[in-house]
N, C-alpha and C positions, 0 to 999 in steps of 0.2 A: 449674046447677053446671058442665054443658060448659062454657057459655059462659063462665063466671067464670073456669077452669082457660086456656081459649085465650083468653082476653083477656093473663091474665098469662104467657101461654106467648110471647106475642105482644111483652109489653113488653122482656122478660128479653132475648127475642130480639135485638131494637133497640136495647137499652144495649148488649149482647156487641158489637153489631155496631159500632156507631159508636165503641165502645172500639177494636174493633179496627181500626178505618179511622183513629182517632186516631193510635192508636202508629205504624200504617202512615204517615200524613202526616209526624207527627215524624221518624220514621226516615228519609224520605225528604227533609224537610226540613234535619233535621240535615249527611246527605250533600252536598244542594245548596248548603250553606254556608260549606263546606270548598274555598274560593275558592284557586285554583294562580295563580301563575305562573310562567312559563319566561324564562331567559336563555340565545342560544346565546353556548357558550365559543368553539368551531372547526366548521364549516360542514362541516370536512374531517377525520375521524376518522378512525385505521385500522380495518378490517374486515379478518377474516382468508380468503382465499378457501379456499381447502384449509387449515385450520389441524387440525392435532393438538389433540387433545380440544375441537376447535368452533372458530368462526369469531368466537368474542368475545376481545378482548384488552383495551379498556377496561371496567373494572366485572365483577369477578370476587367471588363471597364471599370471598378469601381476602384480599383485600386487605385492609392496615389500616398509612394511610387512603390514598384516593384523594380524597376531602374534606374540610376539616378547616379551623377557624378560632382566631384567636386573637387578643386586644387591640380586636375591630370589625373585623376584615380576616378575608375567606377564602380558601381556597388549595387549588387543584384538580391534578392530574399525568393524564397521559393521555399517547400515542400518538397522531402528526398523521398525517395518510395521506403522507407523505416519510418515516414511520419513525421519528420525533426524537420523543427526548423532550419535555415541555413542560411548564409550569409557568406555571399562572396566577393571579392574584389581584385582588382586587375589596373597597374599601369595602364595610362591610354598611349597610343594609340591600340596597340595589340599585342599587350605582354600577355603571360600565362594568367589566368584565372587559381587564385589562393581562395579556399573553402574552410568556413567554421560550422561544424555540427551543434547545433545547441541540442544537447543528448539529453540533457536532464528535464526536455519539457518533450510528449509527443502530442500529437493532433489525433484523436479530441479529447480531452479532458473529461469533457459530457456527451456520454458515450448516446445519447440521442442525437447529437450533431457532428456524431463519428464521419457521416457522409455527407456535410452540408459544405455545396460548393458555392458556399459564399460567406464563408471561414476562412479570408485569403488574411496574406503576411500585409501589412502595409510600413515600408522603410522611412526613416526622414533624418536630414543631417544638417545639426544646427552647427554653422560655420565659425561663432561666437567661441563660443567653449568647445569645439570639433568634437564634437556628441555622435554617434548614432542612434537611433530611436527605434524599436520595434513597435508594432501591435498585430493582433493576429490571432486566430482560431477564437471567434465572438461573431453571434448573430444572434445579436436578443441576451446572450447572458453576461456575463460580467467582465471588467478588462482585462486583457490580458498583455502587460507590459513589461519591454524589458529598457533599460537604457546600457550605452556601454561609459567605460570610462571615458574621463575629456580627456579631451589635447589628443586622442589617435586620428583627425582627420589633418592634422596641420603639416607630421612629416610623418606620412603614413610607410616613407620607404624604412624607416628608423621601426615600426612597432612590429612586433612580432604575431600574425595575424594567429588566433587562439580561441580558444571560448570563454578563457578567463577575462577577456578585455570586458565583457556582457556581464553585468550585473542581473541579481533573482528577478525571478517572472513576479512582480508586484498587481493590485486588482485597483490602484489611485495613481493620479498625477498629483494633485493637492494633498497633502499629508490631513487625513482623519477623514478622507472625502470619497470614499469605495464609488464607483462607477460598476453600477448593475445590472443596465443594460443595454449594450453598447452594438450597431452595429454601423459599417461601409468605415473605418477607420481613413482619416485621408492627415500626412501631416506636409505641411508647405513654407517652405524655406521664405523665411520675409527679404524683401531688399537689402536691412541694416540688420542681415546674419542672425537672427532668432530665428524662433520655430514658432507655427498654427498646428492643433490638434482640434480637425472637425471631425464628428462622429454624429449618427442618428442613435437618442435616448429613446427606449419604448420601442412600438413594434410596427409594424407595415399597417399604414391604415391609422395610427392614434401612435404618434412620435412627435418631438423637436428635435430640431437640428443646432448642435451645442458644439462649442467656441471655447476651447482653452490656449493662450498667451504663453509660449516659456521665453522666459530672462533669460538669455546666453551668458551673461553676467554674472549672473547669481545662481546659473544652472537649475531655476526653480520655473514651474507652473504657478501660473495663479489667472487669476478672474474669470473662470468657468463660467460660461452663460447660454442662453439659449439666444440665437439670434435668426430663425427660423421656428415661430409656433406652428402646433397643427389644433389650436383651439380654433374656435368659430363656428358658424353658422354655416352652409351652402347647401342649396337646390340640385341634388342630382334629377336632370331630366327623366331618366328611366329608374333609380333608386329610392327618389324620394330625397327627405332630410336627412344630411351630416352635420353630426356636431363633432367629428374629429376627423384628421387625417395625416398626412405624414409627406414633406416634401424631400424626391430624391433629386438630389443634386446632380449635375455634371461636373464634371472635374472642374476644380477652381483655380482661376490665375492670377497670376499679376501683369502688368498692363511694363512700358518701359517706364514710366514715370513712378511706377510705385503704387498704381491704385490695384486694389483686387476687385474682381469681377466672379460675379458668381449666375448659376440659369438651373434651372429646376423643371420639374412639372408636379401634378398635385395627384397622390392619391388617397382619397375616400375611405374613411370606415366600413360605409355603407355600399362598396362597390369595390371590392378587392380585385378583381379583372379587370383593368385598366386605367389609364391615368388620362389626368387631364391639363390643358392651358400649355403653354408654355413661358415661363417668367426670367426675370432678369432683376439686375441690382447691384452698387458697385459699391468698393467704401474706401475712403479715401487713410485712414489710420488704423488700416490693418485687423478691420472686422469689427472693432468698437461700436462704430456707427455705419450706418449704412443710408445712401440716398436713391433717389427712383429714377427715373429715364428724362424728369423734368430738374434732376440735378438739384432736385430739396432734398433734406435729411427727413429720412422718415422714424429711423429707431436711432439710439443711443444708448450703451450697456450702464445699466443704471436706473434709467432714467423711467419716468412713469412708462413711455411706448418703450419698453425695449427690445422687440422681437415685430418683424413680420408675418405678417399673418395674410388668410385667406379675403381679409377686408383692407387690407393696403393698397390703396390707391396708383396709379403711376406703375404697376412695375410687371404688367402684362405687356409681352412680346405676340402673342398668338394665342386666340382662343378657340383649345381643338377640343370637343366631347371626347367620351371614353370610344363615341363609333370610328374615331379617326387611328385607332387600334396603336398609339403610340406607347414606344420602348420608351422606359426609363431608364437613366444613367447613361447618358452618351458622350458627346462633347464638345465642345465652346474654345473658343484660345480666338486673342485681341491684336492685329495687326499691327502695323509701326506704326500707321496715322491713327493710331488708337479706336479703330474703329471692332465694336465685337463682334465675333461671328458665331455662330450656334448650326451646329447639324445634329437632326434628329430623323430617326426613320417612321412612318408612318403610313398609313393608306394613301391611293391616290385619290380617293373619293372616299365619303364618309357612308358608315357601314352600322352594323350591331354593334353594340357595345360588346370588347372583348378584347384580344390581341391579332395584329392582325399578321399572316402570313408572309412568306418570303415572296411568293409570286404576287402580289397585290400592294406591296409597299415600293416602296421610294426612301432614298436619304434625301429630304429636304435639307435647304441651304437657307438660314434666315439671318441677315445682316443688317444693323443699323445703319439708317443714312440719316441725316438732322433728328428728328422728331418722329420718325416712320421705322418703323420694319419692311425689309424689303424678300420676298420667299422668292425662293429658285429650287426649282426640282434638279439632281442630279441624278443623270442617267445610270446607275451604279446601285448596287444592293449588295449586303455582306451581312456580317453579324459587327454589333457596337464598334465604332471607330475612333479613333482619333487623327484630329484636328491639329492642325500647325499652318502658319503664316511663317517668310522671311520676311527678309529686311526689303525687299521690294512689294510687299503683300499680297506676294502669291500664296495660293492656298492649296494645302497637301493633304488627301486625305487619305489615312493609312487601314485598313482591315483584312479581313479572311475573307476571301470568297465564299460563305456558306451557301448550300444549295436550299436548305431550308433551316427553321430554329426548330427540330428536335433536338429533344434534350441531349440524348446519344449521337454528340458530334461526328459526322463522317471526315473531316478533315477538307481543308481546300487551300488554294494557293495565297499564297500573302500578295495584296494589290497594295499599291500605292497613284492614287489618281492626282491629275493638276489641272487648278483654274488658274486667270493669269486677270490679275488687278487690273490689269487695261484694257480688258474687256468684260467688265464689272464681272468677271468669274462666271462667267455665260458658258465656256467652252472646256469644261470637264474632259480631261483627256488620262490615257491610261500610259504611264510612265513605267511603268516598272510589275512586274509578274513572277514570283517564285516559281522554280520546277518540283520544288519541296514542297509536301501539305501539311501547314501547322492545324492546331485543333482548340488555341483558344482564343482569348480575346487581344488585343498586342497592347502591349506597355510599350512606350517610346522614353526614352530619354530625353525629356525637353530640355534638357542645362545641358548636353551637348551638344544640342542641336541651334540653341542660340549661341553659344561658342565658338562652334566648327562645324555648321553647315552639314554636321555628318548625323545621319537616324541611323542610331540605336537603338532595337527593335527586339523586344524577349518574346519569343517563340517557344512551343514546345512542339514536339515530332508526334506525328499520327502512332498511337499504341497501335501494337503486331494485334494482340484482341484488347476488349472492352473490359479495362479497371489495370491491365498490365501499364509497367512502368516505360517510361519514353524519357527522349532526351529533352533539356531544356539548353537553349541555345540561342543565343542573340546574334544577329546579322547586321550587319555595318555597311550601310550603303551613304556611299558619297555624295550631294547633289552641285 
């Protein structure tokens, strides 16, 4: 009878086992499959040596985009170590990389935000009139904008790639309408081929968040609006009264059907060390109007409400204090079944009010299901990530392994992690690991990636020392 019992105690054992050496091979298998490769754009990047809030200025999360494609051509902006803007492009799959110096403008114009790294380039390409769009070196002071001539994104192999294509560094989108004080520049291609231009007016703490429309048609901007206020009233717990504040957005998307989705947190006049809540909001014609999570319209541009604010109903996802030490500007993107999804890093437990460290945080996972927000911890930490779903709605999330957020980045491996829809994204696993250490925050490609399944990934190389120039370099991994 012993023996019979450790016989089969003995088999059980040996299936468990080689089960589990199996999923182990696969998993490791699967990883080692996930084949890169690298293009360098510029050998000579700028690095910030003494930079205000850190020494990265290519590849910031806030940007949107610093990559970006369109018609089989992709199109890169960055910061060359001379300061200049630049601008490149390249046949896709993997043709050579063609580079435009914009010479006649450098970084920074105000020489007090000579090292502010969050002075980044922000690209956008309206398919309508095959425009591209610059904005770039602003945080807090005035615009800085360039457009190129139309019709070079339609048969880009035809245009002779130059700095003459780029029109002057103008300080308006609207003729007689100067924008003063501009920062986080984000512009986003619409479904039916125009262009959005969001930016935060005003400063960290006492801003809106404003809404300019361009006509591909007419090649013009118009209906500048604010459709995020930061007037209001709110109780900080440990601050006291605000009567201002300033919402910083997560990158914004469009959904397949065409609606945009936008998620934010809130920070305080009265509490510049951290943010709070986490919100949500969608609109169904392109930012005009906007509805809450119970699917009523709550603003309309125009109209007596036209701006959200800190007293709008319906459009809290999570309410976290400033002790929950939450990052602003992360990332959100909307699956096939149109459901949203929001990752944000923050404490595991709620703390001082502050920011909270690399060893004590978490990337939370918060997803709408009916009427509820659903939170999942991921076992994974980095610095700001982005977010992508395919067409199965699996969820991908792509960062640097930073070891902690000192401002003087040490550099760390690019991850890319996967949850898998059918098991409501319970089971975070690690897909893919650079042997390269990038240093800043990763821009993806999302228009190629819903296209051709392929990330598009801007990277820049660890500086030899602190403020030397590096390479900037996109990696192409297949999934």
């Amino acid at each position: 009878m012993k023996k019979s019992f450790f016989l089969k105690f003995l088999c059980a054992f040996f299936i468990l086992g080689t089960c589990l050496i199996k999923y182990s091979y696969s998993q490791d298998e699967f990883k080692n499959k996930l084949k890169s490769s690298a293009s360098v754009i510029d050998s000579s990047g700028l690095t910030l040596k003494n930079g205000l809030y850190g020494n990265i200025i290519n590849g910031q999360s806030f940007q949107q985009d610093a990559l970006t494609s369109y018609g089989g051509w992709q199109y890169i902006t960055y910061y060359d170590a001379e300061r200049h803007v630049c601008v490149g492009r390249r046949k896709l799959p993997s043709s050579k990389w063609e580079i435009v110096r914009l010479t006649d403008y450098r970084f920074s114009k105000n020489k007090s935000q000579e090292n502010d790294g969050h002075n980044t380039i922000s690209i956008g390409l309206c398919q309508k009139d095959g425009t591209i769009h610059l904005s770039f070196d602003q945080h807090g002071g005035g615009l800085n904008y360039r457009v190129s001539k139309t019709g070079i994104l339609e048969h880009p192999e035809k245009v002779q790639w130059e700095s003459t294509l780029f029109n002057p560094v103008i300080n308006y989108l609207e003729k007689d309408k100067p924008v003063l004080a501009i920062s986080y520049p984000a512009f986003i291609s619409t479904p039916q081929g125009n262009l959005l231009f969001i930016f935060r007016n005003g400063t960290s703490g006492n801003g809106d968040c404003i809404l300019v429309s361009y006509d591909g048609s007419k090649s013009k901007w118009y209906n500048t609006h604010t459709f995020i206020s930061g007037k209001g009233e709110y109780i900080d717990p440990n601050a006291g009264k605000s009567t201002a504040r300033n919402a910083y957005l997560n990158n914004v998307s469009f959904d397949r059907l065409g609606r945009l989705h936008i998620s934010w947190t809130w920070r305080e006049i009265v509490a510049s060390k951290g943010n709070r809540d986490i919100c949500y909001a969608y609109s169904t014609d392109n930012g005009n109007s906007w509805l809450d999570q119970k699917n009523a319209t709550i603003t309309t541009s125009g109209a007596t409400k036209e701006s959200i604010d800190t007293q709008t109903p319906n459009v809290l996802v999570k309410s976290l204090s400033r002790g929950w030490g939450m990052i602003n500007q992360q990332s959100q993107t909307i699956d096939h079944n149109l459901t949203p999804h929001i990752v944000m890093s923050h404490r595991k437990e709620e703390g001082l009010p502050g920011w909270s460290r690399m060893d004590d945080a978490l990337y939370f996972h918060y997803y709408k299901m009916g009427e509820n927000w659903i939170a999942q911890k991921i076992p994974f930490m980095g610095n700001r990530p982005k977010l992508l779903a395919d067409k199965n709605n699996n969820l991908y999330l792509i960062f640097i392994r930073k070891g902690n957020f000192d401002f003087i980045n040490q550099g760390a491996p690019l991850v890319i992690v996967k949850a898998r829809s059918k098991n409501n994204w319970t089971d975070w696993t690690s897909i893919y690991e650079s042997k390269e250490h990038y240093f800043n925050e990763v821009q993806v490609d999302t228009k190629r990636w819903t296209a051709d399944n392929v990330l598009s990934i801007m990277g820049q190389a660890l500086p030899i020392n602190v403020g030397a120039a590096s390479a900037i370099k996109v990696i192409d991994i297949k999934l």
